[in-house]
Each structure stands twice: as structure tokens, then as C-alpha cells.
N, C-alpha and C positions, 0 to 999 in steps of 0.2 A: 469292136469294129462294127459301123454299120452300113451294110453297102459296101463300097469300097474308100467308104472314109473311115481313117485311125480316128481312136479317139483318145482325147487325155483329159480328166476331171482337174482343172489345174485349184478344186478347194473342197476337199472331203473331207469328211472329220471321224476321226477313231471316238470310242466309249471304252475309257480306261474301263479297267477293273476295281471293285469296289478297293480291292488290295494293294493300289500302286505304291502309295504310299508305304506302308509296314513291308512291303517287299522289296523297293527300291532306294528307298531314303535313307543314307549312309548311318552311320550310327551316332558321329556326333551330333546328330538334328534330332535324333529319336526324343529328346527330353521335351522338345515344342512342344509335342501331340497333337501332330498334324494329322487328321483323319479326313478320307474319303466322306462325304452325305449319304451313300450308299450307291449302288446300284444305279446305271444310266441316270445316274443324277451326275450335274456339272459343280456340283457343290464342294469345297471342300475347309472342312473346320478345323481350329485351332480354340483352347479353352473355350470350344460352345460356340465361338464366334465365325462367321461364314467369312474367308477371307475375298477381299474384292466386290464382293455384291452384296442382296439384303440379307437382310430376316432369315434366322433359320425355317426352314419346313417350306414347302413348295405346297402347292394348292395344283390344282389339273393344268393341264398344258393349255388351254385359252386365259388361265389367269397366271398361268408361271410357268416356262420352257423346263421350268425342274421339276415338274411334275408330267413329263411326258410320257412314264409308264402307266400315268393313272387313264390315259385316252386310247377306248377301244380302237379307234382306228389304227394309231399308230401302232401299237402290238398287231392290229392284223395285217398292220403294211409289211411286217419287218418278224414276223413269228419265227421262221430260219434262223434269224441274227439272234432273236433275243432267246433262243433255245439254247444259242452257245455262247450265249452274254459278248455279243460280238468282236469272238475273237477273228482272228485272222483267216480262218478257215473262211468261216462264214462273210465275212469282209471279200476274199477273193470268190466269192460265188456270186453274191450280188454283184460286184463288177461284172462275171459274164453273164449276168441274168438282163442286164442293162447296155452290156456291150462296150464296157469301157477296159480300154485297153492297159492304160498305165493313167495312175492317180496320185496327187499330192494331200499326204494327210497331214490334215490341220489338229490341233485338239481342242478338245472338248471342256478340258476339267481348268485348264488352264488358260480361256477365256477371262478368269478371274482369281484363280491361287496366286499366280505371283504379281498380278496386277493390282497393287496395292500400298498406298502410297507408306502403308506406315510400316511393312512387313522389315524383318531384319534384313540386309543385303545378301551377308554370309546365308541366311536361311532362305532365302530368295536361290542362292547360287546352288543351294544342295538341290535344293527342290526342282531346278530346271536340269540337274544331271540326273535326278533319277527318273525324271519324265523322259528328258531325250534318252536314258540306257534303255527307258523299258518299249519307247517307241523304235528304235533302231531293234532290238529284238525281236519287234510284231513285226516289222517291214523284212525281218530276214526268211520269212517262208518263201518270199519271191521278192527280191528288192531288184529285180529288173521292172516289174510293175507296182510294186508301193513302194514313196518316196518319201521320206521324213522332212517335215518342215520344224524347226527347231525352237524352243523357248529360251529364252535369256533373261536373268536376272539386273535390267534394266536399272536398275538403283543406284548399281553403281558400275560408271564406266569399266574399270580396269576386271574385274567379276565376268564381267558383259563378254572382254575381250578373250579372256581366257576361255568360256563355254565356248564363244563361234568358232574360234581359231580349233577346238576339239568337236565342236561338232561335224567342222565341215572336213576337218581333213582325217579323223579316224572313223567318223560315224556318218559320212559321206552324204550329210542334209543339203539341199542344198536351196533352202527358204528358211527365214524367221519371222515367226509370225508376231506381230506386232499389232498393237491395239492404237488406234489413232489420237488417243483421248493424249492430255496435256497426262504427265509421270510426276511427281514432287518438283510440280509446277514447271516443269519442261516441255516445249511442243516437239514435235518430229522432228522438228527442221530446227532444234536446238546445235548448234555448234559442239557440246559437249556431247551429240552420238557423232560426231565426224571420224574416230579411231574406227566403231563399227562400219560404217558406209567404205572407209578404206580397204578395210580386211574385205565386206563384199566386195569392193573392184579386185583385189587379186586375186580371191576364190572362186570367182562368179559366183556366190549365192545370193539368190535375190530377195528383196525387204517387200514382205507381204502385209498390206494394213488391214488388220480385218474388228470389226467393230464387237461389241455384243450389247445386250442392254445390262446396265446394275445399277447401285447408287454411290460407291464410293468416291470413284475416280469424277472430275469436270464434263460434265457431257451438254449439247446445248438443249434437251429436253428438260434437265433440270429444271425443279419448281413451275415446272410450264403447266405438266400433263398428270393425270395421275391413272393412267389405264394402260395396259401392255399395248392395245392397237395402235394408239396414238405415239405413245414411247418408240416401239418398231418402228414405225413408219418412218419416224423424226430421226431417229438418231443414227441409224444406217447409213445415211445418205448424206448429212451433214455433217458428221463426224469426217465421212472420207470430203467430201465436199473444203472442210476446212483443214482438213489433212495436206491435202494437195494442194491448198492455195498457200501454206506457209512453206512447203518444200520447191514449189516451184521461186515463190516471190522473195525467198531468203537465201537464193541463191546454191542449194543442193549439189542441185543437176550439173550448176559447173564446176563446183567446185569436185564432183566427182562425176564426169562427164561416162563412163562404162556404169556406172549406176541402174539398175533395174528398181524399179517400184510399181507395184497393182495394188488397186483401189477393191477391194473386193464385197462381195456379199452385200452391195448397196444400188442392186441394178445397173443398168447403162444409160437409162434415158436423160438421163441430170447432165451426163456430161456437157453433148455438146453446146447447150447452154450453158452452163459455169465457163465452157474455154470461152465460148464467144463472150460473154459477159467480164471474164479474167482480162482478154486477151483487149478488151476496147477499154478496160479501165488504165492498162497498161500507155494507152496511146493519149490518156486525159491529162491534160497537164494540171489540172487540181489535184485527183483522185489516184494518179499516176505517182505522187509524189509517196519516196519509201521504198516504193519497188527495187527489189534489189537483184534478181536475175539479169542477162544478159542477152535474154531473149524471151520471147512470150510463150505464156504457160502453152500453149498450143504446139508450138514447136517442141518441146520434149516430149512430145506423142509422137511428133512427127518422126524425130530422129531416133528412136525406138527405147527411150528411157523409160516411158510411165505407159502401162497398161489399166486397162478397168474388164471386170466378169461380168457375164451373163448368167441369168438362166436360159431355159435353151425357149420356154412362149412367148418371150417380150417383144411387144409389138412396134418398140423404138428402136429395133436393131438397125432398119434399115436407113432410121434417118441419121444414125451414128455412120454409116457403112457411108452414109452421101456427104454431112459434115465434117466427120473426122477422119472416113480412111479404114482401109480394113486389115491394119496391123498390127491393133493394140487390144483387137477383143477376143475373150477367153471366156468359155464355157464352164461353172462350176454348177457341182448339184448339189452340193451344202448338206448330201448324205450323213445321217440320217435324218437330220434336223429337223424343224416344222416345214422349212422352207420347201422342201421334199417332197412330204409327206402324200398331199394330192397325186403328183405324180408317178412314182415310184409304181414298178418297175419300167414303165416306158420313159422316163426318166427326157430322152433324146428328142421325142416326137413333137414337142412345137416346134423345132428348130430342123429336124431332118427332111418334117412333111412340107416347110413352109415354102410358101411360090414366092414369095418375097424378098426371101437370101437364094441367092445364085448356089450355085455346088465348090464354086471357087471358094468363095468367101466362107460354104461351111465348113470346107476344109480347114481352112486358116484358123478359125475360130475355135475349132475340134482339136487340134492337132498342130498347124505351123505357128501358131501366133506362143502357145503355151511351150511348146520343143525353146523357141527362141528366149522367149520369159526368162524359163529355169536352166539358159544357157547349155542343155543338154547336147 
């Protein structure tokens, strides 16, 4: 809490254990040899091979996120955590170190494990139960304030169906986190996840797109860039950028009208240009042609379908707050992450000191817009 605003990190991310794997992976899957990269690394191998992203071996965190124990800062941001290789202890401390109330964790390892287009399904389906048993166990020191957001074995629908339908109602997740990028050449807004978006309307768990950089999966930095700055920059924000234009324009949102979706980890300032840019191609009768919703992308913000995150110094908060309205933005710290790292522990402070956002509006941002989100 700060002040007397609640707060909720609606995208924080746990650091498995180097062990998740040999301690959670059922035993028919034991023969892959699917092994952790090690330690706060997001890595994870099979015969040598890194699944979902590059090259094995990381290089320092300005030239690879998998090498972020090799950067003194970030070990002095985070010496607590990484003394108890961030377990849950140390996870519920820094929340009160920073003031956050109740947080949605995202993971880390699995950015890229099961996001792959060539991975088995069945091996795909073990490995997101033993991610979501070993995160429902970290979230049970206090799962009134850590909230599980769940992985799914994407590969194949009916696989897909079975995890959520257990995740949500024994393991009480109530997000999946979802990578924007196209799947074994499927987009989001593929008809064949329509079984998924159903089971969220009667569970309330809501579809969280969150991006990351690698190279296996379609991204639109491909072949463009060849530096992580430029990579980041690019594909955060286009990825959800064209995430949202085929779920809006292929028609989603009606066809599952209690539907929740957030854009995350790709700033706020894109938006309100993409709706206004969305929303007048809609009205073009060349450009116009194809669309296939029933109303413009704009309006499923309005009507409380699609949310986007902040961090809490962006300087375009306000012009989202006058374009878009102040019911669809949500505060993440992308803990531990690079995106953090500067911050950390005042974590809140562009957004709590700022004269820019009202106290109304931090509220909502902090707290009402996220309660609403994860239908809590």
C-alpha cells in the first residue's frame, strides 16, 4: 500500500529454480532431458538445444537477459532475493519493501520452454503441469497476495483444454500467460483457441499477452535488427500492437463478449494511436475492407474487454488517461527483470509523485482497473 492507495502488480515474474524441472516433471517425460540453463537463467535445454530462443550460453545482461547474474547492479538491486535464490520468502519481502499489496506472477523460464513451435504436445502438456504445480506451491505461503498465472501447452487444443480447466478450478490461477507471436503458424485470434477463450468466459481467467525477445518463434524484428536494443524496443510493442489488431478485427471480442485481454510489458504510449489509427481504418471503405468485428477496436476498451500495463514514469500516461479513458490501465513492475532494475525498490515513485495523474486515476491504475482485469 502506499498512502492510502492499494496496490496490485497486475505482471511480476517468479525465478524458478535451477531444479524445477527434475523435481516437477512427471516421470513419463523424464527420458527428453529437459534441463533448467541454470540459475536465474530463463533458459531451459533439451539434448543441448535451448528450447524457444537462441544459442546456448548467455553473454551479460546488455547483451543477453540470460546473463543477468553476470551485472553487478542487478545482484546489488536484488542481494535479499538472490541470497535465497528467490524464493517466496524473499519474493513476499520485496513486495513489502516496495509496497505492493497483492501480485500476479508471471514466469520466467517459460517465456520460451513451451513456446516452440517444434516441441512434442504431450511434452509441451507435462511441462506446463509441472510449472503450474511448482508455481501454485510458491504462491501457497500467502496466495491471498501471490496469484498464479498459468502456462498452457498451446500445440494442441484439446491438451490446452484439459491444463486450464485444472488450472483454474483446482490450482485457482486465474491468467494465462500467453506470447503474442503466431504458434505452428497460428495467430491469437486463431479460431482454433476459441475452446480456450470459452472456458475463460465461464471461469473468469483472463488471457494475458506478454511478449519476450528469442528467435524461433515469427516476430516482426526478424532479419530487421541484430542488437538487443533495437530487438526490445521493436518487438514489445508490435508484437502486442499486432496481437490486438487481429483479435479485435477477426472478430474475438464478440464472439466471446465476457472476454478479458491485456497487452502487457510493451508500455502504454502506442495505444492511443494504434486505436485511433485502428479505429479510422475501420471507417475507410478501401482499407476498411476484411474487417471483421462488430464494432471498433476502440470500443473493446471501452466496454472493458482489452486492458494495456504501465510502468508506473511513463510520460504518455496522461495522454492515454484524455484519449482512451481511465479504465483499462494497469501498473506492472516486470520484477525482477531489466525493465525494474533502475527502479527497484521505489519501484511506485514516477507514478505516485506524479502531478500529472490525479489520485483518482492512481487508484484505478494501482488497484481498480487490475481487481476488475483478474475478475477478483
Amino acid at each position: 500500500m502506499r498512502g492510502n492507495i492499494k496496490v496490485m502488480d497486475c505482471d511480476r515474474h517468479v525465478m524458478e529454480p535451477a531444479t524445477l524441472w527434475d523435481d516437477y516433471l512427471e516421470a513419463p517425460y523424464k527420458h527428453y532431458g529437459v534441463k533448467s540453463e541454470g540459475w536465474f537463467s530463463f533458459g531451459t535445454l533439451m539434448g543441448g538445444q535451448r528450447l524457444g530462443s537462441g544459442k546456448v550460453g548467455g553473454g551479460p545482461m546488455e547483451i543477453n537477459p540470460l546473463g543477468m547474474l553476470n551485472n553487478p547492479f542487478w545482484r546489488g538491486k536484488f542481494k535479499y532475493a538472490i541470497s535465497r535464490k528467490f524464493d517466496n520468502v524473499s519474493y513476499l519481502h520485496d513486495m513489502d519493501v516496495e509496497g505492493v499489496d497483492v501480485a500476479f506472477l508471471f514466469t520466467s523460464i517459460g517465456l520460451y520452454a513451451t513456446f516452440d513451435d517444434t516441441l512434442d504436445p504431450e511434452l509441451a502438456a507435462g511441462m506446463c503441469r509441472a510449472y503450474n504445480n511448482w508455481l501454485y506451491d510458491y504462491c501457497s505461503i500467502d496466495p491471498d497476495r501471490l496469484k498464479g498465472v498459468c502456462l498452457l501447452p498451446l500445440q494442441d487444443i484439446e491438451l490446452a483444454e484439459q491444463e486450464l480447466r485444472r488450472a483454474a478450478t483446482e490450482l485457482g490461477m486465474r491468467g494465462i500467460f500467453w506470447r503474442p507471436n503466431p504458434l505452428r503458424g497460428r495467430r491469437v485470434s486463431d479460431p482454433y483457441y476459441d475452446p480456450l477463450f470459452a472456458i475463460c468466459e465461464e471461469t473468469g481467467v483472463a488471457v494475458c499477452f506478454h511478449e519476450g525477445q528469442q528467435e524461433k518463434l515469427p516476430y516482426y524484428a526478424r532479419g530487421r535488427v541484430d542488437n538487443s536494443f533495437t530487438r526490445h524496443a521493436t518487438c514489445h510493442p508490435m508484437e502486442q500492437m499486432g496481437a490486438m489488431a487481429s483479435m479485435t478485427s477477426e472478430g474475438v471480442f464478440d464472439r466471446f463478449p465476457k472476454l478479458h485481454a491485456a497487452f502487457l510489458e510493451s508500455g502504454c504510449g502506442w495505444l492511443p494511436y494504434w486505436l485511433d489509427r485502428l479505429d479510422k481504418q475501420v471507417d475507410s471503405e478501401y482499407f476498411g475492407q476484411g474487417y471483421q468485428g462488430k464494432e471498433k477496436p476502440s470500443e473493446y476498451f471501452r466496454r472493458g474487454q482489452c486492458y494495456i500495463s504501465c510502468e508506473a514514469g511513463e510520460e504518455t500516461i496522461p495522454m492515454l488517461q484524455r484519449l482512451v479513458g481511465e479504465e483499462n490501465l494497469m501498473w506492472a513492475s516486470d520484477y525482477p527483470h531489466p525493465d525494474v532494475i533502475e527502479y527497484f525498490p521505489d519501484t511506485l515513485k514516477g507514478l505516485i509523485e506524479s502531478d500529472d495523474v490525479n489520485e483518482g486515476f492512481k487508484s484505478k491504475i494501482l488497484w481498480d482497473n487490475p481487481v476488475r482485469f483478474y475478475n477478483l
